[in-house]
Each structure stands twice: as structure tokens, then as C-alpha cells.
N, C-alpha and C positions, 0 to 999 in steps of 0.2 A: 840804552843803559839806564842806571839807576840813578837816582840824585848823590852829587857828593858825597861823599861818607869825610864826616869829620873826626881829628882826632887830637884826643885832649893829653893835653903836657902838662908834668908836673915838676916843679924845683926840686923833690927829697930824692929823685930817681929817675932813671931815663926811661923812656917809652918806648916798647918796640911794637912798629907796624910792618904789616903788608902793602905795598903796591904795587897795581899791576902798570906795568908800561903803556905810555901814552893817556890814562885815566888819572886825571886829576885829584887830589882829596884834601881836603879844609885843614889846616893847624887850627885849633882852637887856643889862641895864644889868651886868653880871658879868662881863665877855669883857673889857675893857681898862679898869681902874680901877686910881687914881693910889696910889703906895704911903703907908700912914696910913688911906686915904679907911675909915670908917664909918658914914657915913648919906648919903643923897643927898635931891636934891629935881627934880623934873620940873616944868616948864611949856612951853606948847603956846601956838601963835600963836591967832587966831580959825581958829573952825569945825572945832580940833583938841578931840576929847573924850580928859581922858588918865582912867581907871580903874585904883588900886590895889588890887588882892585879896591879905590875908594867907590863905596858905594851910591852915591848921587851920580856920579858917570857915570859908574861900573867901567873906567875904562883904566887900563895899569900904567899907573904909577910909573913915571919918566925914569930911563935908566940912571942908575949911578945914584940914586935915592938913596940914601945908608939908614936911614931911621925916620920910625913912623909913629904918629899920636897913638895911644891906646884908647882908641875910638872905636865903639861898637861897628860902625859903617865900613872899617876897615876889614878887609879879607885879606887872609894868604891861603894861598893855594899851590901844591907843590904837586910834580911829576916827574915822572925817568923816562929817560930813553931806551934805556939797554937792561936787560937782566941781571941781577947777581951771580955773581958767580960762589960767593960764601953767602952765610947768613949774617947780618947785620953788617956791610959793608960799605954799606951810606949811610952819610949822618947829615942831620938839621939841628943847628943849635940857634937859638931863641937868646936873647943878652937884652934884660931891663934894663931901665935907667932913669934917673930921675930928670927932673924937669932941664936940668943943663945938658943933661945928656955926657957928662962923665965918668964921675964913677960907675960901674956896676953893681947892682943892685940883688943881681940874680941871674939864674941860666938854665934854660931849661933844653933838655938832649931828646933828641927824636932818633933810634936807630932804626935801619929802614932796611927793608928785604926787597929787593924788587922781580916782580915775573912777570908769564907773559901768559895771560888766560883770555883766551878769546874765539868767538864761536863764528863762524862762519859759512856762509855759502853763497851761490852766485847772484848776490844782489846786484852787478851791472849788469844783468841778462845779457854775459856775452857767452856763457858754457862754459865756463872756468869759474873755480871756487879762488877769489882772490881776498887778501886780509883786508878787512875793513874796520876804522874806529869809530866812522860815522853809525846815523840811525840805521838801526838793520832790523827793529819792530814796526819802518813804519812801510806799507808797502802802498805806493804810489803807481796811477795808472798813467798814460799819455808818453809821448816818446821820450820825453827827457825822466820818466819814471824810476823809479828803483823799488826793489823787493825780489826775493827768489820764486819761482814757477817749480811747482808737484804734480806729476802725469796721477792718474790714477792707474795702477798697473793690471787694467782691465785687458789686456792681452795674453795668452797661454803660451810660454815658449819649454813647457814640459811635454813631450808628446805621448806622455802616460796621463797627464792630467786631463780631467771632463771640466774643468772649471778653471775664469781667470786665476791669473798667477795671484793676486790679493787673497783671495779666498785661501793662500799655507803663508803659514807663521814663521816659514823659511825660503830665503830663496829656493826658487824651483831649477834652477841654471846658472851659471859664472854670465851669461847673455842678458839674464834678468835686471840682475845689478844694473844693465845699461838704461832698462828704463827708467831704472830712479834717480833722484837728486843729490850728487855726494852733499855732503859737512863736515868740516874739519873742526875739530876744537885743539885749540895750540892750549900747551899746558908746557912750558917751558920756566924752569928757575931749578935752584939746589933742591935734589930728593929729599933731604932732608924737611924743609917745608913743607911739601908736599906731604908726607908720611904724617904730618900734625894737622893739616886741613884736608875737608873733604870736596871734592868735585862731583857734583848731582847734576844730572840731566834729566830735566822734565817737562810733562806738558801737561796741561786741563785732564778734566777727565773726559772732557766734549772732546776736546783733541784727539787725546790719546784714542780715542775709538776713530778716528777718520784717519789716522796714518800710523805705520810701523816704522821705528827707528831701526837700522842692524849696525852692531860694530864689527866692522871689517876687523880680518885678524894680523897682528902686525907682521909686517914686511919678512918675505919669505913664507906666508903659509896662504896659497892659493885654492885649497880643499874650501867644496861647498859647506861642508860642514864645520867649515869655521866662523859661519858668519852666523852672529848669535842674536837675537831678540833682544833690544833692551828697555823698548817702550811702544805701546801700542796699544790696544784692548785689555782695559783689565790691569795694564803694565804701567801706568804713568811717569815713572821716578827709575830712575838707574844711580847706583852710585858709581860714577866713573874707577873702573881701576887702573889704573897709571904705573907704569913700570918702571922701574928705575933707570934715568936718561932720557927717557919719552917726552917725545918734543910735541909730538903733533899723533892724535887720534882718530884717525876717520870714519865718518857713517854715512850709511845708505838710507837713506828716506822715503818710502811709497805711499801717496796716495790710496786712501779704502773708499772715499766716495765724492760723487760729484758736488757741485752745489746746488742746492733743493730750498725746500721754502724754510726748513729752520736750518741751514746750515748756508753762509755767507761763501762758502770756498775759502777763505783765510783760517788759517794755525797757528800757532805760536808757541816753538821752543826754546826753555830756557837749559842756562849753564849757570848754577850758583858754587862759589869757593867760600866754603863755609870754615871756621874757625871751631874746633871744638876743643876746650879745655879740659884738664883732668883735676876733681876737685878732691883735695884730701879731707878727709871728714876724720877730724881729729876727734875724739872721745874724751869726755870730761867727766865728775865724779857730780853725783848726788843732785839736786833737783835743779835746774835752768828753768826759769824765768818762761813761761808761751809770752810771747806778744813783746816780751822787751822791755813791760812796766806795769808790776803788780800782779794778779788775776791768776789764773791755774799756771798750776808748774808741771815741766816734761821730767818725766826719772829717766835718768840717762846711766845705765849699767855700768858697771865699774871698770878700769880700765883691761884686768886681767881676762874680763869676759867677749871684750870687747875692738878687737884688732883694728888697724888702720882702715878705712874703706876706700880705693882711690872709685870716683863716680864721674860718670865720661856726664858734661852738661850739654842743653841744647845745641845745634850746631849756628854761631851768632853768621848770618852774611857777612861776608865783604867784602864779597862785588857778586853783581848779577849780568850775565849777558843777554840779548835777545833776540832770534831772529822769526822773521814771519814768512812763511808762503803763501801764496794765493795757488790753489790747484787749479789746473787748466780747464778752461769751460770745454764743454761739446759743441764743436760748429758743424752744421750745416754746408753743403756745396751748393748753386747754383747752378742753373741750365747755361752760364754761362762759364762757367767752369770744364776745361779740357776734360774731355773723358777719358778714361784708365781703361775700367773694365764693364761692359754690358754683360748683366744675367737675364737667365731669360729659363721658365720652367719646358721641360718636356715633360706633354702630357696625351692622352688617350684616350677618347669618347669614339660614342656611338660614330663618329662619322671617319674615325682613325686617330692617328695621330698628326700632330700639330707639327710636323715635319717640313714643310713648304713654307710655313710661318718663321719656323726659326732658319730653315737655308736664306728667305730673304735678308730676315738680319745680319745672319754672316756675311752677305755681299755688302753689306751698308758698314761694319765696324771695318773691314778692309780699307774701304774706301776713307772712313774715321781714322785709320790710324788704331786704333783701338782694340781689346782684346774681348771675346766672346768668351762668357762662364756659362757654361747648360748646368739649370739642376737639374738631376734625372727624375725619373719617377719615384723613382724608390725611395729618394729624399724628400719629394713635394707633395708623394701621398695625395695625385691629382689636382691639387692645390695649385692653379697658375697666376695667382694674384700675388705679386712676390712684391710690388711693390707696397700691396697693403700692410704686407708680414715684417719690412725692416726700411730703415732710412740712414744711409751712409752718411758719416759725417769723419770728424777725426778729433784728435789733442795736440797739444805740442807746447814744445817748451826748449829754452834758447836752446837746449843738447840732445834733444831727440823727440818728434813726433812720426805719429803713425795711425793708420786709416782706426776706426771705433765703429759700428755696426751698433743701432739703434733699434731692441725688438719689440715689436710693438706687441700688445695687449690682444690681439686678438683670437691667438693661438688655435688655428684651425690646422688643412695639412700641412704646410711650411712649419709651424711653431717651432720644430728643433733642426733648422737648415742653420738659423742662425747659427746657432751656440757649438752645431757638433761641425758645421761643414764651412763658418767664416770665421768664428774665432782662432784665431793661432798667434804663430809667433808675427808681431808684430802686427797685429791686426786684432784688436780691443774690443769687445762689449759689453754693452750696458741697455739692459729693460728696466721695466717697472709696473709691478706686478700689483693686478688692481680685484680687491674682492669682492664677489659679485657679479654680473653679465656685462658685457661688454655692448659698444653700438658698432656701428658704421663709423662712427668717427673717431673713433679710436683707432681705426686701422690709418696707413699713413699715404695713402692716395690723401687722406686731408692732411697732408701736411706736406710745405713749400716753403723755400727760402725765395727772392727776390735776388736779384744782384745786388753791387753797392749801392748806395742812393745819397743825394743830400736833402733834406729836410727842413726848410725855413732857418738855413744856416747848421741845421744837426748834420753829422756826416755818420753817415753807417756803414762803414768801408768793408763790411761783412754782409752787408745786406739786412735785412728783415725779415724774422719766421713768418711764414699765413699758414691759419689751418681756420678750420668752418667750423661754426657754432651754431646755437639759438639762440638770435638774442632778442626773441619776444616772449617767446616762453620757457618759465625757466619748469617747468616739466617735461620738455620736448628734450630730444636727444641733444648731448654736451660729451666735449672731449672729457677722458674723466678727468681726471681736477690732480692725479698724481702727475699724469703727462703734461699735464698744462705747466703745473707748479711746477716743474723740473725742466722745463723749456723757460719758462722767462728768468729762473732763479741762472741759468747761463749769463747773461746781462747785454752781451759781447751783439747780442741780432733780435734786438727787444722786439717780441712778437706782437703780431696785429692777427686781433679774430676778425674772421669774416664771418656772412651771413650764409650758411649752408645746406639750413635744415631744409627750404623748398626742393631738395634734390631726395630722391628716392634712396640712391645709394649716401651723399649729404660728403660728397669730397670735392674738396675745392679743384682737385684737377680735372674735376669734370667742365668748368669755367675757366678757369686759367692754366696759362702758362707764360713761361722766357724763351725769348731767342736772343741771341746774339745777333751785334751789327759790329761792323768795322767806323764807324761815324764816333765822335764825340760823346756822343749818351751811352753806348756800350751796350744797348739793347733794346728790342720793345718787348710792351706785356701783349700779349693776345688774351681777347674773351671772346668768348663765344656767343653770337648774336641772332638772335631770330630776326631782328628785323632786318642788319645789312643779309640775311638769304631770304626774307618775303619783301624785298626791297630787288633784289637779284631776279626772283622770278617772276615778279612782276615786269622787270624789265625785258624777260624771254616774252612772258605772254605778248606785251606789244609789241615786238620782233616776230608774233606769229610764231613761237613754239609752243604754245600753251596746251599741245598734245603730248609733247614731251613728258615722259615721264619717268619718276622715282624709281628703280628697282626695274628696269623695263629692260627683257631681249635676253640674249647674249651676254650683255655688257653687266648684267647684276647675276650671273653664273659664277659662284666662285670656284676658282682654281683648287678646287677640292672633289670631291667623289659626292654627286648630288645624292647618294643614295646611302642611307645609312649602314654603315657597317660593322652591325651587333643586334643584338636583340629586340625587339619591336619594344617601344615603353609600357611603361604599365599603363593601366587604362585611369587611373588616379592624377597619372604624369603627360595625360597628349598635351599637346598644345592648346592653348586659349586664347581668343583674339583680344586686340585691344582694338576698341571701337571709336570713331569720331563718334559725334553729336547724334548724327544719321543715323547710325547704325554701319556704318561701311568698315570694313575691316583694315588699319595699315598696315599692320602685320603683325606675325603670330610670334608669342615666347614660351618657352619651356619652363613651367617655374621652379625646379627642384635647383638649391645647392649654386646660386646666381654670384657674382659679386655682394652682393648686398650680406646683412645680419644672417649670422649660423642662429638656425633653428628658427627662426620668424618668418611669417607668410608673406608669401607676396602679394603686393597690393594689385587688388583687381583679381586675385586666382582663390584666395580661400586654400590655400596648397600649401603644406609646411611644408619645410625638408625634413630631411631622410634618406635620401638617396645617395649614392657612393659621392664623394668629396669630389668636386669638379665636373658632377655627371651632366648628362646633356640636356640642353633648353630647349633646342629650335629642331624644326624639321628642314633645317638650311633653307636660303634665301633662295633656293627654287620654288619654294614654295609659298615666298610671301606675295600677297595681290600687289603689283604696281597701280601705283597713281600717281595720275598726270599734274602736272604743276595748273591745269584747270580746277581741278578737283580738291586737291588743299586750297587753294584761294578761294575756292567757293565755300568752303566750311568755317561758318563761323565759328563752331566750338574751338576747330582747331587754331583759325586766327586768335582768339581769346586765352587759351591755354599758351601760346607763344608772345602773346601779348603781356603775360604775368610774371613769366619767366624771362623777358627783358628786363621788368620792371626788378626785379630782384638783381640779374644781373646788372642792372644800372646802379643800384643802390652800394653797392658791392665797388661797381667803380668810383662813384667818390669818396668810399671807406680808401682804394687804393690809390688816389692820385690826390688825397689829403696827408696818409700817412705815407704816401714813397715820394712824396715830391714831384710828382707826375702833373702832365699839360694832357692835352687831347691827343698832341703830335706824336707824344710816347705809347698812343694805345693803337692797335690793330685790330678791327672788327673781324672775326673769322665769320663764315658762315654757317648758322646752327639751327636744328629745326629742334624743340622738343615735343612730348605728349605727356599728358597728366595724367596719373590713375592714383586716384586718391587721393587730388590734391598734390602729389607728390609726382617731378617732372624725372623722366630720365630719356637719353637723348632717342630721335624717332629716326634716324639714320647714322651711321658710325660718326660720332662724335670728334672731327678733324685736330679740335685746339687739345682733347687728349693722346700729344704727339710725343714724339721720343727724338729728344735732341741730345743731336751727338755732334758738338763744333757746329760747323756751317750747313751739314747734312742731319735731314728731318725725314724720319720716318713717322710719316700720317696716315690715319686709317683710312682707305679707300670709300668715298662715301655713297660712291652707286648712283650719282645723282643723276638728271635726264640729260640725255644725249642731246648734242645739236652741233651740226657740222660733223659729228664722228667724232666729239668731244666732250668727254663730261663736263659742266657748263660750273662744275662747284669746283672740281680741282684747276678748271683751269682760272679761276677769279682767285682761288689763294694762292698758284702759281704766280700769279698778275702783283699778289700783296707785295709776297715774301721774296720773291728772285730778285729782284729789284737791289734787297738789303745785301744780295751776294749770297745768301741761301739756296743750299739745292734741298727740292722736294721730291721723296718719293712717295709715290701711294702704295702703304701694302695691305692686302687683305685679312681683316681679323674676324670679319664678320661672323662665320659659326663659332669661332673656339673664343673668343673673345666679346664681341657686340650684343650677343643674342644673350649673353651671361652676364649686361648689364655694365661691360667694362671696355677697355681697347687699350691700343697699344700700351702708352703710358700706364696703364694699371695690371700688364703684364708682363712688368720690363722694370731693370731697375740701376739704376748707373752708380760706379762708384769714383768718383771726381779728382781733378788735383786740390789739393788746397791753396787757399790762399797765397800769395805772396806777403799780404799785407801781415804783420805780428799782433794777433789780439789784444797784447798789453800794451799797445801803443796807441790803442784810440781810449774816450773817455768815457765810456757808459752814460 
């Protein structure tokens, strides 16, 4: 609310003011007192409260006080409790008196209108709109907080509309209403007042463009199209119209955008009851004086020409209410977050469809609890990197949240799965749309939340965004700088960049991930390590398996049809090896249309795409050369390439166990091999730590590693990590439709989580 509003008394006539209930306002007993007067004394009708504060306390004046020095220090301050019922129905009268304090000297009459104008909404975030006199401009974070919470109405509950419901100037449904924030403004006292002042309702112009105001239509008329626009875009200012007996006017309030880098997420609507007077402009004969002394004169026409004019003046305040919202940030879920729903694309290359891939998933959400979403083809347009394409997260607010779908920049075949086949009713989204080419890292395989953490006493009871960057060279690929800035401007899981650009494809879940534990900590991170697996195989080799090998037999046949089933590729499109130091081939890829950047060559092939969205890479792992766990340890290029790529992922981990609060005890070395081509690493057998966790059950890409005892020697050591914590591992095969195209499970898969328990507005940014 506003500062005091005073009001000035005079001896030759009474005064009449407004006041609202509960709101204070100053007698100015100083402005016309009688000559002699020295002390005065105030009394008030019923239901008038008068309050004296000497100013060096500021604290009031012991009851039963009858008269006060006429001392500047001195305040009175008066309020009501209760509304008028007529106008001028309370009275304040002011009595001078001279130094004895007998006789009266003078008297001065306050008649007093009282109402009750007050703007409200659910500032004790409990989903009720309750009346409040306290601050309600100022909006406070942490549990003991106050301030009202605005969704953004990024969800469709019109099933003719292509676009969130913010995108019409009207509700889209009677359901709509639910996602937004009611406000009531109480306007209660005699019509008659009311019909002499006006009630405006407004916001910024910044504002007015981030949210639509609607007023509900009064009681008894439930038609959509009663609910009217009265501030938003374009619309700042509404004059309230108030009907005669109208106590209380309610409105619906929407969110139009998140918070970004110039915009805080905070709004602020007011309610001003303005005073407007009617001035008669009386007409006078022959010249008037300009200025009031001397200097040019106005011809003011003669009366017969010249009629009454009544002229409505500014409208003066007197009183302003205020409330503020904070719209609700976009969060993030974590891998340790219950899973809801697994999506997962169907798709169809040269070697058939990915049918076998997705039957294993459906055994594993069973097992999860969990429900399986296939996009078809027809919607993925080949396109199986669904995790690149979007990133679940949600909103919420104390009276209603719901899941928000996050679509990322990269817009290949997925680009319209989000918007036509996730948005709906109750299920929200929001992209951000970037001009110009896009990278890798813009797609959202880089991009990761953490579970909670504390932090050198910081608590992030939402966790911490990661996504990969460059941060040596600021030429080299970067997330674009819209996603960025609209990621940290949330507050709620202040993001930490990583180091990503050494990766071919440059997504952090190519090196990390979460699992869940039942223990204390509530989880470990997993990275991916060349040396705990040239640590691992060197330990076969002096066990005498050092024949063992990579991709070897039977056991590296994937449960697919080794034989391609479609057309022989083009001869621009075979296969091309990737070479150690030697010259020895590890195996072959297919470069058209990979994981990685639309339209950019692959490193090491000179081979743009072009070819159908998701077409084939590999001539399947029947046809890769095995080699033996002798043969990588004898290659020094390949030791050195895996040596680099430690090094980066080590860098990486004390970026992540500085800013998550992490020890050594919280990290799991997975076992990881890469190979370089161009400087640029991406993994040299299916890359394990990019896994799909669903609760306590882990779908991991089978890594084909060498056999010993009748056992692959790599699943069973992250068997050895993980089961331990209470995790069940499965291995599944992604290798042709996924590994060879530069990506695996986790970047074929994509989860949509519970939220939170914990309330965003209850921790402190």
C-alpha cells in the first residue's frame, strides 16, 4: 500500500473524506487553527478508531489522554472497521484550546465515508484467495514467504486449438480458468460513492505484455463468453465497472511468459479509487487578468454566449492497492525422480525396424511400474533421438501444477512431436527459438539436472541444471545463449556448464549420469572412464585372458537380422573405417544422417548428410574386426586418445564435485573406451554410463565386451558397481539402430518424471 494519505481540516466548514477500512490516514490538525489555540483534543463517532503518536517514540499516547500540545511531532492518525452504511455517517471532531485548556477556541468536523476496497490474492500460498491488509507488493522466497505464484498457461485444453492456451485473448474452456490465479478485489460501501469515484485496474506496460487479466462474469452467468479481457497486451488500465450492491469482483490472471534474462518473473497489479470531481466553470464578462497580476489579459465572452460548462478534473488517488506474482519457474526432474511415462521413437532402416529394441523396453517399464509412449513413425519422420528433441520438466503453483515439455532448437524429424502430439490439456510447452544454425549442443542429450545437493552449506533441494560447453574457445560450439539465458533466468536449479566440446557429438550424457540409492546421499553420479576399463583389462590380460576379445563370436551377433533388409547404399554412403595409429581397423560407421549436427560432415568421412532422416550408418556389428584386449593395450595411439579423454573427463569432475558438493565416495567410475577422429572423441563400444533409468531398474547398452568364463568381463564389473546399491541391470542391445549413429539408449529414450515434493518458493535462490 501507499504512504498515508492526509487530510486537511478546516474551522469555516466540515471536511468530507473517504476511508477505506483497516487503512490508516493523517488528520492534518495544523493547516487552519484558531489564533491563541495550544493544545487540542480529538473524538471520533462509533467505529471511528482515532490513534495519537508522539513522534521521538513514534509510540501512542497512553489511553485516556484527552488533550495534546500542538506540536509538529504530534500525529493523529484515524481508521474504521466496518463500512458505511450511508454517506457521511462518521464523524471526527478536532476542539482547540488555549493554553489552560478551557474554553474552546474552535472546532473543526471531519465527516467520514467508510469502505472497503481491497485487492487480493493467494499470498499465503495455500490455494485460496484470502483478505489480506498486510504487504501484498512484496513477494518473499523461503518457507516462511509470502507473495502469490502465476503458471504460465502454456498448456492446450481447446482440442481445436494448434497452440497453448496463452496464445487466445480468451479463455479457451470453463477447465482453462483452472490453470490460472483467481483475484478478487472487494469494493464494498454505499453506491452512491462509488458512482462519484472511479476503480482502475492496472499494470506496467512490461507487465501488461507477460499476463492477461479476465473478469469473471457475476454470479449466475457461467458462459465462456462472459469472461472478458480487461488487461494484458496492448490493454494495461481497465476502469472497474461495479454494479450497484457489488461486494466483491473476481479475476482470472494467466501467465504469457516464463522468466528469461530481461524479464525477473515478478508482476505487479494495481487497484487505484480515484476521486474525480465536477468543476463548474462559471463565465465572467470582459477581460480577466492571464497570470493573476498585471501582463496580457483573456477575453472571456459574454455570459449569453457562454453556458455553464461542468468539466470532469483529473482523477486525484485515494488509495492504491498492490499485489505482485512471481510466475512459476520451469524445473527439471532428475534420474532420481519416479518415472511416469518412457517414450521411446519407432523407426525403420536398412536393417528393419527397431522392434526388438522397443519389446525390451516394454519388459523393463512393467517391471518400473511405468507406462511406455511409442512415437510412431509418422510422427518422428525417422528421427529416434527424442531425447535430443525435448526435455520434461513442469510448473506449479500452491492450486494447480502440471508436466511442461521443453523443445529444444534443433528441429530435425521429431521437431513437431512436441507441440502436436505432447502438448494438451494439462501438459504445457515452451521452446525458444534461435536464428541461425543450430549445434549439438543445443539439442538436449546436453542437458541434465543432478538430484538435490548441498553446497558448502547452499542447499539445492531441486538440484542443479548441467549442460556442456566450450570453455576454451569461445569460437568452438556453445549452447545458444537463448537456451542458456532462459535456463539460469528459472533461479530455482542454478546451472553449472561443463566442459563438452572434446566430444564429437559434445552431450554431457555421453559422460554422465544419476542413479538412485536407498542410503543417505540419495544417489551416485556415474562417469564414464577409460582408465577404470584399461585398468579392468589389464587386469584380464594378467589373469591370461589377453585373447579375449572386443566384439568377438556369437556373443557380439546382435539379436537383429545380420543382413541388411533394403537396398544396398549408395556408393558415396559405404562404410568407412576408423583407424588406430597402425592402420588396424576398430570398426566401421556409416556417416549419413548420425546423432551428431544436421547437414555437417563427419569427422574422419568428408560425407555430408542427405540422406532420409535416421537412414543407416553400419553394416551391423557382424561386420566389425574384433580385437583382442592384447591389441588395444598394445596401441599406443589408442592408449593416448583414451588418456585425453580421461583427462577432460576428470576436469569435468572437479567442475562437478565443487559445484554439487560431492567427495570421491559419491562418484562411480563406469567402464569406457573412446576413439578420436579429429581430435573429437566419441565412444569405441556402446557407451554403458548413456543408460536409461527407470527407479531402481537400469537399462544399459550391451557393450559386447571380451568374453571370459562365458561372461562379458565389462557387464559383469558394472554388475559388481551397481547391484550392490540395490540396482537391477539390464543389458540391451542398441548397437545397429542406436551406437553405430553415434548415440544409445539414453539418447533414444526419454522420461517424463514426478515432480518434486519439495515447493520451489520455499527454498532461497
Amino acid at each position: 500500500m501507499d504512504p498515508k494519505r492526509a487530510v486537511e481540516l478546516s474551522l469555516r466548514k466540515p471536511t468530507h473524506a473517504v476511508c477505506v477500512v483497516g487503512v490508516e490516514m493523517l488528520l492534518d490538525v495544523y493547516s487552519d487553527v484558531p489564533h491563541d489555540a495550544k493544545i487540542f483534543g480529538v473524538s471520533g463517532s462509533s467505529g471511528v478508531n482515532i490513534r495519537v503518536v508522539d513522534d521521538p517514540t513514534r509510540a501512542t499516547d497512553p489511553t485516556g489522554k484527552a488533550l495534546w500540545s500542538l506540536d509538529p511531532k504530534v500525529d493523529v492518525a484515524i481508521s474504521v472497521d466496518a463500512v458505511s452504511k450511508n454517506l457521511n455517517d462518521l464523524q471526527v471532531t478536532v476542539s482547540y484550546f488555549g493554553k489552560e485548556g478551557k474554553a474552546t477556541l474552535g472546532q473543526s468536523e471531519l465527516h467520514l465515508t467508510a469502505i472497503d476496497v481491497s485487492l487480493d490474492v493467494d499470498v499465503d500460498r495455500t490455494g485460496k484467495v484470502k483478505k489480506s491488509r498486510g504487504d501484498k507488493k512484496t513477494w518473499q522466497w523461503g518457507p516462511e514467504g509470502r507473495g502469490a505464484i502465476l503458471l504460465v498457461n502454456c498448456d492446450k485444453d481447446a482440442s481445436a486449438s494448434t497452440k497453448p492456451d496463452l496464445h487466445s485473448s480468451s479463455p479457451t474452456s470453463l477447465d482453462d480458468l483452472q490453470d490460472m490465479s483467481p483475484m478478487v478485489l472487494t469494493c464494498d460501501g454505499p453506491d452512491e460513492l462509488f458512482s462519484r469515484h472511479q476503480l482502475v485496474l492496472d499494470a506496467s506496460l512490461s507487465d501488461a505484455s507477460r499476463v492477461r487479466v479476465f473478469l469473471a462474469p457475476v454470479q449466475g452467468r457461467s458462459s465462456l463468453s462472459a469472461y472478458k479481457q480487461v488487461v494484458g497486451p496492448q490493454l494495461p488500465s481497465y476502469q472497474v465497472a461495479r454494479q450497484p450492491g457489488q461486494r466483491e469482483i473476481t479475476f482470472y490472471v494467466e501467465g504469457l511468459a516464463f522468466p528469461d534474462a530481461e524479464f525477473s518473473g515478478l508482476v505487479y497489479i494495481n487497484v487505484t479509487l480515484g476521486d474525480t470531481k465536477v468543476l463548474t466553470a462559471r463565465p465572467l464578462r470582459g477581460q480577466v487578468p492571464r497570470g493573476g497580476r498585471g501582463g496580457a489579459t483573456l477575453e472571456v465572452p459574454a455570459e449569453s454566449s457562454c453556458p455553464t460548462l461542468p468539466r470532469a478534473l483529473p482523477k486525484v488517488p485515494l488509495f492504491r492497492d498492490t499485489v505482485a506474482f512471481h510466475v512459476a519457474p520451469w524445473i527439471m526432474t532428475p534420474n532420481t525422480q519416479q518415472p511416469l511415462d518412457l517414450y521411446v521413437c519407432s523407426v525403420t532402416d536398412v536393417y528393419g525396424p527397431n522392434e526388438k529394441f522397443v519389446d525390451d523396453l516394454r519388459q523393463l517399464v512393467q517391471k518400473a511400474g511405468c507406462n511406455l509412449v511409442i512415437c510412431p513413425q509418422v510422427d518422428n519422420r525417422n528421427d529416434r533421438w527424442i531425447q535430443d528433441e525435448m526435455e520434461f520438466g513442469y510448473i506449479e503453483a500452491p492450486h494447480k501444477s502440471f508436466p511442461v515439455v521443453f523443445d529444444s532448437p534443433r528441429n530435425r524429424g521429431l521437431e513437431d512431436f512436441p507441440i502436436k502430439k505432447v502438448l494438451g490439456p494439462d501438459f504445457g510447452y515452451v521452446t525458444r527459438e534461435i536464428s541461425g544454425d543450430t549445434t549439438n549442443l543445443d539439442s538436449f542429450g546436453n542437458l541434465d539436472v543432478s538430484p538435490p545437493v548441498t553446497v558448502r552449506d547452499k542447499q539445492y533441494p531441486l538440484g542443479r541444471i548441467l549442460f556442456g560447453g566450450n570453455l576454451y574457445n569461445p569460437s568452438g560450439r556453445q549452447m545458444a545463449k537463448k537456451v542458456r539465458d532462459f535456463l539460469f533466468a528459472q533461479r530455482v536449479q542454478a546451472p553449472v556448464e561443463l566442459y563438452s566440446e572434446w566430444l564429437r557429438v559434445g552431450h554431457v550424457d555421453e559422460f554422465l549420469s544419476f542413479v538412485p540409492t536407498s542410503d543417505p546421499k540419495g544417489f551416485r553420479l556415474l562417469l564414464a572412464s577409460p582408465s577404470a576399463c584399461l585398468k579392468l583389462f589389464r587386469e584380464k590380460k594378467q589373469q591370461g585372458h589377453g585373447k579375449a576379445a572386443q566384439f568377438d563370436g556369437e556373443h557380439r551377433r546382435p539379436r537383429h537380422s545380420a543382413t541388411p533388409q533394403g537396398p544396398l547404399l549408395p556408393s558415396d554412403q559405404q562404410p568407412e573405417n576408423r583407424c588406430l595409429g597402425d592402420g588396424r581397423s576398430l570398426h566401421s560407421l556409416q556417416p549419413t544422417n548420425e546423432r551428431g549436427d544436421q547437414g555437417a560432415a563427419s569427422p574422419g568421412t568428408g560425407v555430408g548428410a542427405g540422406g532420409p532422416p535416421g537412414g543407416p550408418r553400419s553394416s551391423g556389428l557382424s561386420h566389425k574386426e574384433n580385437k583382442t584386449i592384447n591389441d588395444l593395450l598394445d596401441s599406443s595411439t589408442f592408449r593416448e586418445h583414451n588418456f585425453h579423454v580421461q583427462e577432460c573427463i576428470d576436469w569435468n569432475r572437479e567442475v562437478l564435485k565443487r559445484e554439487l558438493g560431492l567427495v570421491e565416495a559419491d562418484i562411480i567410475d563406469i567402464p569406457q573406451l573412446f576413439v578420436l577422429n579429429k581430435a573429437l572423441a566419441e565412444a569405441f563400444f556402446p557407451n554403458m554410463v548413456n543408460m536409461l533409468v527407470l527407479g531402481k531398474h537400469l537399462a544399459i547398452p550391451k557393450p559386447f565386451g571380451p568374453i571370459i568364463n562365458g561372461r562379458c568381463c565389462l557387464e559383469e564389473k558394472v554388475r559388481s558397481l551397481l547391484e550392490p546399491l540395490g540396482l537391477h541391470c539390464t543389458f540391451i542391445d542398441d548397437y545397429l539402430f542406436y551406437h553405430t549413429r553415434s548415440g544409445e539408449i539414453h539418447c533414444g529414450t526419454n522420461v517424463r518424471r514426478k515432480p518434486f515434493a519439495f515447493k520451489w518458493w520455499h527454498m532461497v535462490p
